[in-house]
C-alpha positions in Angstrom: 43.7 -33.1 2.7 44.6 -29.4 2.9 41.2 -28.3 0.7 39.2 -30.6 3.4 40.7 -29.1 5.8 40.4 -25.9 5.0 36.6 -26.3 3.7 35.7 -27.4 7.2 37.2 -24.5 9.0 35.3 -22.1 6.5 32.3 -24.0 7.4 32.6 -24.2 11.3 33.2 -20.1 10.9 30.0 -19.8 9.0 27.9 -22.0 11.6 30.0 -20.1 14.1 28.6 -17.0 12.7 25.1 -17.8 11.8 24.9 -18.8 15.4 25.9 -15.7 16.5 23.5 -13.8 14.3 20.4 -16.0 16.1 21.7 -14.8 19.3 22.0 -11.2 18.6 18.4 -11.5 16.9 17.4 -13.0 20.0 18.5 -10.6 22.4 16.5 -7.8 20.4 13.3 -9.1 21.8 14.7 -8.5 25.6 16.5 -4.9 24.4 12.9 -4.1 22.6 11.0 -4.3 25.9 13.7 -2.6 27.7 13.4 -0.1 25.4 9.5 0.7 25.3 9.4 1.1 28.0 10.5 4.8 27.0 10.1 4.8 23.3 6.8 4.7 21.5 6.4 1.3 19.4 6.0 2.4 15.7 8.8 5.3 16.4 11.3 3.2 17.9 11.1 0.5 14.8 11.1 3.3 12.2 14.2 4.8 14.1 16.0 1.5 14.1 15.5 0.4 10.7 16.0 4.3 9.4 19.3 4.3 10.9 20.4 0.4 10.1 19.6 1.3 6.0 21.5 4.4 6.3 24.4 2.3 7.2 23.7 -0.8 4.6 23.2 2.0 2.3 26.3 3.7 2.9 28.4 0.1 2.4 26.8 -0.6 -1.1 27.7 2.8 -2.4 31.0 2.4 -0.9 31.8 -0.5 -3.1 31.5 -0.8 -7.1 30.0 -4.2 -7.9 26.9 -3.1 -5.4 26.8 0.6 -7.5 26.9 -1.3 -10.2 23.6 -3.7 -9.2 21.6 -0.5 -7.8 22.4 1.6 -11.3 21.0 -1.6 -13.7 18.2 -2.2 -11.3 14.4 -1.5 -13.7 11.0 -0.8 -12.9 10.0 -4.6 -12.0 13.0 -4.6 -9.5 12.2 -1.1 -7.5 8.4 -1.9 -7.0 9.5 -5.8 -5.9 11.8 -3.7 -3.5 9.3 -0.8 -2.3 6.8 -3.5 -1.9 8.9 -5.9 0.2 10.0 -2.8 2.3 6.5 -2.2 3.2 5.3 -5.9 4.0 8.7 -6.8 5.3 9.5 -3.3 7.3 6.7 -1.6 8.3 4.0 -3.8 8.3 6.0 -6.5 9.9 8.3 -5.5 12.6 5.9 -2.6 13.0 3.1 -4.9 14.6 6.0 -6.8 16.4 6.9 -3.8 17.9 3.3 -2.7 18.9 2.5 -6.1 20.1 5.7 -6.4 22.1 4.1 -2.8 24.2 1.4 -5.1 25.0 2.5 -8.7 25.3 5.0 -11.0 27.2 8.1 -11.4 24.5 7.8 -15.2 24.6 4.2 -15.1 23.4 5.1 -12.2 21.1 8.0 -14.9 19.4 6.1 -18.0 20.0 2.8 -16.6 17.6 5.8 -15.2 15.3 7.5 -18.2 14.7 4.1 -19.6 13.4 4.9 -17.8 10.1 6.8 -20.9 8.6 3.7 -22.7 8.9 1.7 -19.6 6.9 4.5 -19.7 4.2 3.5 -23.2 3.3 0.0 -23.0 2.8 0.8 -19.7 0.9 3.0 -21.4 -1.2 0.2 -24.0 -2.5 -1.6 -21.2 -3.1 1.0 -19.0 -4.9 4.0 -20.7 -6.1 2.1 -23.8 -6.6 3.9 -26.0 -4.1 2.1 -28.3 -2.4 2.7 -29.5 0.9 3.7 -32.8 1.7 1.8 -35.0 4.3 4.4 -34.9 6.9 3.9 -30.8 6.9 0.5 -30.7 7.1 0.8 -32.8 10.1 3.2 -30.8 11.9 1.5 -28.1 10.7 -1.6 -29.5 13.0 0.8 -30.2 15.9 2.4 -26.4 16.0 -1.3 -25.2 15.8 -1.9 -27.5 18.9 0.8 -26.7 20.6 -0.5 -22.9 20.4 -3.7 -23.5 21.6 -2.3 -25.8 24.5 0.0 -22.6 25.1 -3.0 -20.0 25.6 -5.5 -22.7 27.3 -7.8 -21.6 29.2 -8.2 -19.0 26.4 -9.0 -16.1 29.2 -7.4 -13.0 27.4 -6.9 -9.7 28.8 -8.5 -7.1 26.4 -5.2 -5.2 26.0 -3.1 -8.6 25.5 -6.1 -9.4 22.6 -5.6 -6.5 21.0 -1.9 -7.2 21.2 -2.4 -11.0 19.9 -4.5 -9.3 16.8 -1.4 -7.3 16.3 1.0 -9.5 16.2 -1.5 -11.9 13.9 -1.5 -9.2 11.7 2.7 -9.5 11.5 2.6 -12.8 10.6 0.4 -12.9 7.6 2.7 -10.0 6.9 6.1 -11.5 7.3 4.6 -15.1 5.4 3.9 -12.7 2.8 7.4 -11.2 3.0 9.0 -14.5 3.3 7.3 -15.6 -0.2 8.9 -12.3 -1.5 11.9 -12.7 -0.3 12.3 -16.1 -1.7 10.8 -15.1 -5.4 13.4 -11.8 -5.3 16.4 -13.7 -4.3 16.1 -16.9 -6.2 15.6 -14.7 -9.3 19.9 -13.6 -8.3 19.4 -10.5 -10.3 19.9 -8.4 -7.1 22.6 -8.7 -3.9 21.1 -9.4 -1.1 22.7 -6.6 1.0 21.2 -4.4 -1.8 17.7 -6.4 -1.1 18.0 -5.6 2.6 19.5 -2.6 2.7 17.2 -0.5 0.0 13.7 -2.2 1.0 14.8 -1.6 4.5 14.9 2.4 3.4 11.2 2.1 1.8 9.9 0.4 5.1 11.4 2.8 8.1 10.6 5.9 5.7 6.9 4.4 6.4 7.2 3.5 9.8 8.3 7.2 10.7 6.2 9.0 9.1 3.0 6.9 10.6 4.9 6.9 14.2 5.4 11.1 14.4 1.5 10.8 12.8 0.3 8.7 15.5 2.8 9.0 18.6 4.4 12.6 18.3 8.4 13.6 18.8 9.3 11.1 21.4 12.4 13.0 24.1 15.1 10.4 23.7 16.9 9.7 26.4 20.9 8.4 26.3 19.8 5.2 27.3 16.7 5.0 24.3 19.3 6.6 22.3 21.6 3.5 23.4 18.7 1.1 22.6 18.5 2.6 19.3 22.1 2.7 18.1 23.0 -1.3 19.1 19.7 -2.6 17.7 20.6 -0.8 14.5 24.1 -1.1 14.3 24.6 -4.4 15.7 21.5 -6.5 15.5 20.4 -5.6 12.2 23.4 -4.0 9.9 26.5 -6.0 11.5 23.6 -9.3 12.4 22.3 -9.0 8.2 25.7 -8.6 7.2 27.0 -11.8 8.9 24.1 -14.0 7.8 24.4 -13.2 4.7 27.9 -13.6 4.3 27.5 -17.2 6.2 24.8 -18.7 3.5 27.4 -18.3 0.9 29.2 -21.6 3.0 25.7 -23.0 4.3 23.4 -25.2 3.1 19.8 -24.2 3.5 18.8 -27.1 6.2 22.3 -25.8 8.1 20.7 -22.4 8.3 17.3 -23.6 9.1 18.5 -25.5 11.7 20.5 -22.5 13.2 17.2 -20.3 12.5 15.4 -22.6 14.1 17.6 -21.8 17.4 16.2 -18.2 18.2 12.8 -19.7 19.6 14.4 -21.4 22.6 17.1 -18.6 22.5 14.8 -15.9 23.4 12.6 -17.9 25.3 15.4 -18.9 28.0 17.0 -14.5 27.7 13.3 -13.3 29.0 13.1 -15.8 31.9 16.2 -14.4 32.4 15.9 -10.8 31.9 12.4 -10.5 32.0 11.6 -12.9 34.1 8.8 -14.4 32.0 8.3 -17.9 33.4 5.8 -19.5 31.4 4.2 -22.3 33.6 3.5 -26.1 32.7 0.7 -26.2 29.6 3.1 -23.2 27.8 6.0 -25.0 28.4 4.2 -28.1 26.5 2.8 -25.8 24.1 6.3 -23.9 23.2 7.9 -28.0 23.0 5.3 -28.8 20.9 5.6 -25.8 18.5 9.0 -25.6 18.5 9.4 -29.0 17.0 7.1 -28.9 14.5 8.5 -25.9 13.6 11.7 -27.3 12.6 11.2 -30.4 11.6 8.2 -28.3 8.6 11.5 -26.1 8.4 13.6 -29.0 7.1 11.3 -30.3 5.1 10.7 -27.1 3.3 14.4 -26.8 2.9 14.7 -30.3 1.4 12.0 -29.3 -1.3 13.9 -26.2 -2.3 17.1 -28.3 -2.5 15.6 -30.9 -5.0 14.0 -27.5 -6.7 16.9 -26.0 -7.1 18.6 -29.0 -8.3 15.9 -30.1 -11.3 16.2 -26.4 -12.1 19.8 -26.7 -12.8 19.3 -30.0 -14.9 16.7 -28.2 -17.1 18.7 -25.5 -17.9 21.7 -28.2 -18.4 19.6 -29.8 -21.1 18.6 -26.5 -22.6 21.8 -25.3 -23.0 22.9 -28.9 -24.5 20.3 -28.4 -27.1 
């Protein structure tokens, strides 16, 4: 009775802090905007993600095991790192970042969140797993409810440029997301190592392009502000609690909770931004949103029974 007890409190905590994490990653769309509104796009994600690695860096020196992981990392791990950086970093959150300069944050997130969908057909394509009826469906519905969301298609020139952008970042982050995946199932590396050193690669890259492209922004206390809680809080302190809570979830728990930071940010810029999307993008975010999570689950599922015939083989291997 104690042990169930006790197993349930561990896992409210973890949901408790997974939760948490989706609303501190959701308030970073509303700080972004604040933010540009000062701070040049590619400069301000460079300066964020420069100073959140120096910090993750900083904790996995501090500790053996970690030292230990960097020290017998080889030549296939550091380009898999370098290379996620890159995708994940730079290429990613840089085009968020550009496209949030020139588009509302709930269209920014809604074309974002289209990435799961990406990752799927990717996956047929490159890990060879093919997607089920039910996603391809939903698939169809989130793509629907995207077009019902920009209908009449009657697109600013700057906003286009801005949807291109952000287009751009999610081919980039599906990539990423495939990465990710093929990194961590391999469990050779920690994951705060994964973050933390690819994060490095990535914001090295996004400065050096934003002092290229945008010059030496003059930061004021309040960009310097912007800068310090996205980096400390939102990404270090936010990363570190994730991680910490998928050691207690399973992976549909922690798609689920992902699955929150849609709506999340959607309701914090009515509130902060006022961005009130009217009927047809209300449908279309509904629409999107759903299918989002329910292809989320499903994808989750498949990993579980991957997962689990992976164990079994290597259960009869080792028997043998």
């Amino acid at each position: 009775m104690s042990i169930r007890k006790s197993f349930s409190i561990e896992y409210l905590i973890a949901v408790t802090q997974a939760l948490f994490v989706t609303v501190l990653w959701s308030s970073s769309w509303v700080i972004i905007k604040f933010g540009l509104e000062d701070i040049p796009p590619i400069i301000f994600s460079g300066l964020r993600y420069i100073t959140a690695s120096i910090i993750l860096v900083i904790v996995i020196f501090s500790k053996q095991e970690y030292r230990k992981n960097v020290i017998n990392l080889n030549r296939k791990n550091w380009t898999q790192l370098i290379l996620y950086g890159l995708i994940f970093i730079a290429f990613t959150q840089g085009s968020m970042y550009i496209a949030l300069d020139l588009l509302p944050a709930i269209t920014v997130s809604l074309v974002l969140n289209f990435t799961i969908f990406i990752v799927v057909i990717l996956s047929a394509f490159l890990l060879k797993e093919v997607p089920s009826i039910l996603q391809i469906a939903f698939i169809a519905i989130g793509l629907i409810g995207i077009l019902i969301y920009f209908y009449p298609i009657d697109i600013p020139q700057n906003e286009l440029l801005g949807l291109v952008v952000i287009c751009f970042g999610v081919f980039a982050n599906a990539i990423a997301s495939i990465m990710g995946r093929s990194i961590n199932r391999a469990k050779q590396i920690h994951p705060i190592i994964i973050t933390g050193l690819s994060m490095v690669f990535g914001s090295v890259l996004l400065l050096m392009l934003g002092f290229m492209l945008e010059g030496i922004p003059n930061l004021s206390f309040t960009s310097i502000f912007y800068i310090l809680w996205l980096s400390i809080i939102n990404t270090a302190l936010a990363f570190t609690l994730w991680n910490k809570s998928m050691q207690k979830l399973r992976a549909i728990d922690s798609t689920l909770i992902n699955s929150a930071m849609l709506p999340q940010t959607v309701l914090l810029a009515l509130i902060f931004l006022g961005e009130m999307p009217d009927l047809l993008e209300w449908v279309g975010l509904g629409l999107l949103t759903g299918s989002m999570i329910i292809v989320q689950i499903s994808q989750a599922k498949y990993d579980k029974k991957q997962k689990i015939s992976t164990i079994k083989k290597m259960e009869i291997t080792n028997s043998e």
